[in-house]
Steps between C-alpha positions, in 0.01 A plus 500: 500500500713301802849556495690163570616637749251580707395104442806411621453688763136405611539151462824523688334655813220210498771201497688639771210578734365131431844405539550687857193388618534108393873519619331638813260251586712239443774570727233577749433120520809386327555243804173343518460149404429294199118605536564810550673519153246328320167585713595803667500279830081474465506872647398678171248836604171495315569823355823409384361180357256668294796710383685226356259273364330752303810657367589113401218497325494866348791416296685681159263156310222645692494866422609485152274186397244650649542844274554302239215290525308773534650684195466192266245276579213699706441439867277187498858338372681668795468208748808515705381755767214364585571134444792552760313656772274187483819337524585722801156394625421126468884469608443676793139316587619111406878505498670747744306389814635142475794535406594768797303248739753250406800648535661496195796689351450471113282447234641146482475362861174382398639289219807393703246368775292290261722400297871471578774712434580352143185592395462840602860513365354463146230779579693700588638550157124653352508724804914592431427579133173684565656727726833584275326536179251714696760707625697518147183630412532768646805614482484467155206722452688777762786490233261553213363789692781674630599455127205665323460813731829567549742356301685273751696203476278217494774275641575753738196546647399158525845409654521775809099476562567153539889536726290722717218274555742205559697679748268622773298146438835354643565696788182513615252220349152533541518834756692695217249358269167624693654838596631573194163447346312769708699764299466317171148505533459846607679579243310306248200716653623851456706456183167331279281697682593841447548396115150416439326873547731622230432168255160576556519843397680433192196270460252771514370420845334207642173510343657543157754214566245252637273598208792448257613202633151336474472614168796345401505169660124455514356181715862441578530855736323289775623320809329186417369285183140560476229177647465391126844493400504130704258334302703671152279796450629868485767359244731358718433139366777254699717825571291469824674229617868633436394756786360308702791286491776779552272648783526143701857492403537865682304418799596118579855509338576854691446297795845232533760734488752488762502888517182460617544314729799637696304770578213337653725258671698790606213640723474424866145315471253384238247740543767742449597324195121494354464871568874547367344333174160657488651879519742446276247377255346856526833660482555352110197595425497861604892501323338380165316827447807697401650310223151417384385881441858532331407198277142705402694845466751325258223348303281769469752795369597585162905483567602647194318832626578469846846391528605498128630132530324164328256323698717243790466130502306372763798405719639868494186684548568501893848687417369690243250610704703639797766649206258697253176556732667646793743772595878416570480511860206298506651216250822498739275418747300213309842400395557426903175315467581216263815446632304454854271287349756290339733435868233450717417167274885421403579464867252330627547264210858410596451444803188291469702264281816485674266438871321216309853358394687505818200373734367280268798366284782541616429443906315149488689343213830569718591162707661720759356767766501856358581790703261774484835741388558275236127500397507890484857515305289224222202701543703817382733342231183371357376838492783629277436190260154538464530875448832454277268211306168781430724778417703266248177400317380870509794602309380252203126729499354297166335277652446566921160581453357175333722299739328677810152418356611137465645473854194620647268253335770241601408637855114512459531162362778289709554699828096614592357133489798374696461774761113428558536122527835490721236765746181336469528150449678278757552196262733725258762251417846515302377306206159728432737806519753369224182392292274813504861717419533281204140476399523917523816572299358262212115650479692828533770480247286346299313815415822662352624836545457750245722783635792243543390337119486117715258361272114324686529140448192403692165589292326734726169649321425827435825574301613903463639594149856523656514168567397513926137432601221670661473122740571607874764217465695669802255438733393180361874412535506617872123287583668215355802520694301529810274253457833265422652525791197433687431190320845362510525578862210309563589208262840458645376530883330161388812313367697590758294250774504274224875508468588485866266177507695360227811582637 
């Protein structure tokens, strides 16, 4: 059994060494300039870069979905580690090479250069919400876990992981952020790895828990839907399509998120930006083992007989795990480990959303010339907001998680599309970006939402029993969108000769 305590006590070691070190880095290069703050002045190391954007990645929503999905569904439903190192991948092969080449600062330039600046004003609210419901996230399932091992204050935790994460952000921006994330993902490493020999023991072993787990979950133990399942067979029917269409939602939509992108835009070239991308991808990969032989272990065991408590839900099982299938030093340490995993996204979050606000918002819609001291002093205050705003909604835990799946179709669907024609296609204009966001939302809302009870009121086929559908509406939502705004740009790139003639 822990003492509190010693929790206390463990977790209050791990804040102040992230703190020390983010305070640390920041005042290191607390008088660089404005891209310095937000890009760590385009002199990011490789090694630190790798760091970072895995542990962005790796977050609390990582590890613990990842057990979870495990635990309840079987691994051919556990998409996210995979379908984000493809992310990681076709990011780093399509994406992070031009937008290095060009210069840019954001995940928005791109927009703002195509566009205009009222435009990208208006996408910038998809990217805003994606990032502080993503981050609410979070923090929300940190308080839940703090809560079910230990006993702490939900509020409480939520509230000081987030202070913490807030106030090295501030000092230090992007610097704090990468350095910081080194020891949050070594930490990550060591706490879930030294966990799983002992879940695996209570398991019986590898062989027995790989054999158990297959007998349990059946066809649904493997990485990947079977050839047949396509074409219906193997009982999957239209169920083949809902994966299909989450696995394009993981690999495209993992792909416009301005977290992303400050880290390849942070590095001092763009093959240093694809390799940034195409370790990383490896990194989340190698990270999803732990939580994912936790997620077995907890499926597999009688826990009546093992740890004389009632079988977890799927979103505790992570906790659980650490709690009941480990010894007390050994759970302090995993402990240190979510609460890692949890920062190294949280921060990176703020300041993604408060860089795209500043540069992108609140600099070009100003009539005046902005210092770059005042640019830094919005750049932090939005920082506070944004991480004020997350921590607010992760307070009110009912119903963070079905928000966050929204938000990031809302990205798959409205932000993707808009980032590959404002890249690829010269003749981008205002009017196809307006009409493939609207086209988007409606296809997209139009499917409902189960988990937030918004009813479908477009007749997609292939209805499920609780009232969604099996349709890959998500990504027919984000084709249609694209091919919108190529159609309109092209239609109104004709009127406008006409006009000036007429004029």
């Amino acid at each position: 059994m822990i003492h509190p305590l010693a929790a206390v006590a463990s977790i209050g070691v791990f804040y102040a060494l992230v703190l020390a070190v983010g305070l640390s880095a920041g005042h290191r290069h607390r008088g660089e300039s404005t891209v310095g703050l937000l890009v760590a002045d385009r002199k990011l190391p490789l090694v630190v870069g790798v760091f970072t954007m895995t542990a962005t990645w790796v977050g609390g929503g990582y590890i613990n979905g990842t057990a979870e999905a495990v635990y309840a569904n079987g691994l051919v439903w556990t998409q996210a580690p995979w379908g984000y190192a493809l992310s990681l991948i076709v990011g780093g092969l399509v994406f992070a090479g031009v937008m290095r080449r060009a210069g840019h600062t954001t995940l928005l330039d791109p927009f703002q250069q195509r566009y205009g600046r009222s435009v990208t004003a208006v996408l910038f609210l998809p990217a805003l919400v994606g990032e502080i419901f993503w981050s609410a996230a979070i923090l929300a399932a940190l308080g839940a876990t703090f809560s079910a091992m230990f006993g702490f204050s939900l509020e409480a935790s939520i509230i000081v992981s987030a202070a913490i994460a807030v106030g090295y952000t501030v000092i230090g921006g992007l610097w704090s952020v990468a350095y910081t994330d080194v020891v949050q993902l070594l930490c990550i490493l060591v706490g879930l790895g030294i966990a799983v020999p002992f879940a695996v023991h209570c398991a019986g072993g590898y062989e027995l828990l790989a054999h158990d787990y297959r007998a349990q979950f059946g066809d649904a133990a493997r990485l990947w839907p079977p050839l047949a399942a396509w074409w219906g067979g193997d009982g999957w029917g239209y169920e083949i399509w809902l994966w299909g269409d989450t696995a394009l939602l993981l690999i495209l939509g993992g792909i416009p998120w301005g977290v992303y992108f400050q880290r390849v835009l942070a590095c001092r070239d763009e093959q240093t930006a694809v390799q940034l991308s195409l370790w990383a991808a490896a990194g989340c990969l190698l990270l999803a083992v732990p939580p994912a032989v936790l997620g077995a272990a907890g499926a597999t065991i009688d826990w009546q007989t093992t740890a004389g408590i009632d079988r977890p839900e799927g979103p505790l099982v992570l906790p659980y795990a650490l709690r009941y299938l480990t010894p007390a030093p050994v759970a302090l340490v995993g402990l240190g480990a979510v609460a890692a995993a949890v920062m190294s996204s949280v921060d990176s979050s703020f300041l993604s959303a408060a860089s795209m606000f500043s540069w992108n918002v609140y600099r070009p819609l100003q009539s005046r010339s902005i210092s770059s001291c005042e640019l830094r002093r919005v750049t932090r205050t939005a920082v506070v907001v944004v991480g004020a705003l997350a921590t607010s909604l992760a307070l009110m835990v009912q119903s963070i998680y079905a928000l966050w799946y929204l938000c990031a179709d809302l990205v798959y669907v409205v932000l993707f599309p808009q980032l590959v024609i404002a890249l690829f296609d010269r003749r981008a204009s205002p009017s196809g970006a307006v009409a493939g966001m609207i086209v988007g939302l409606v296809l997209r809302l139009g499917g409902g939402e189960p988990l937030l009870h918004i009813p479908a009121w477009i007749p997609y086929p292939w209805p499920m029993p609780d009232g969604g559908t099996y349709f890959p509406f998500r990504t027919f939502a984000m084709l249609s969108g694209l091919l919108t705004i190529w159609l309109v740009s092209r239609w109104s790139s004709t009127l406008r000769p006409i006009a000036s003639k007429v004029e």
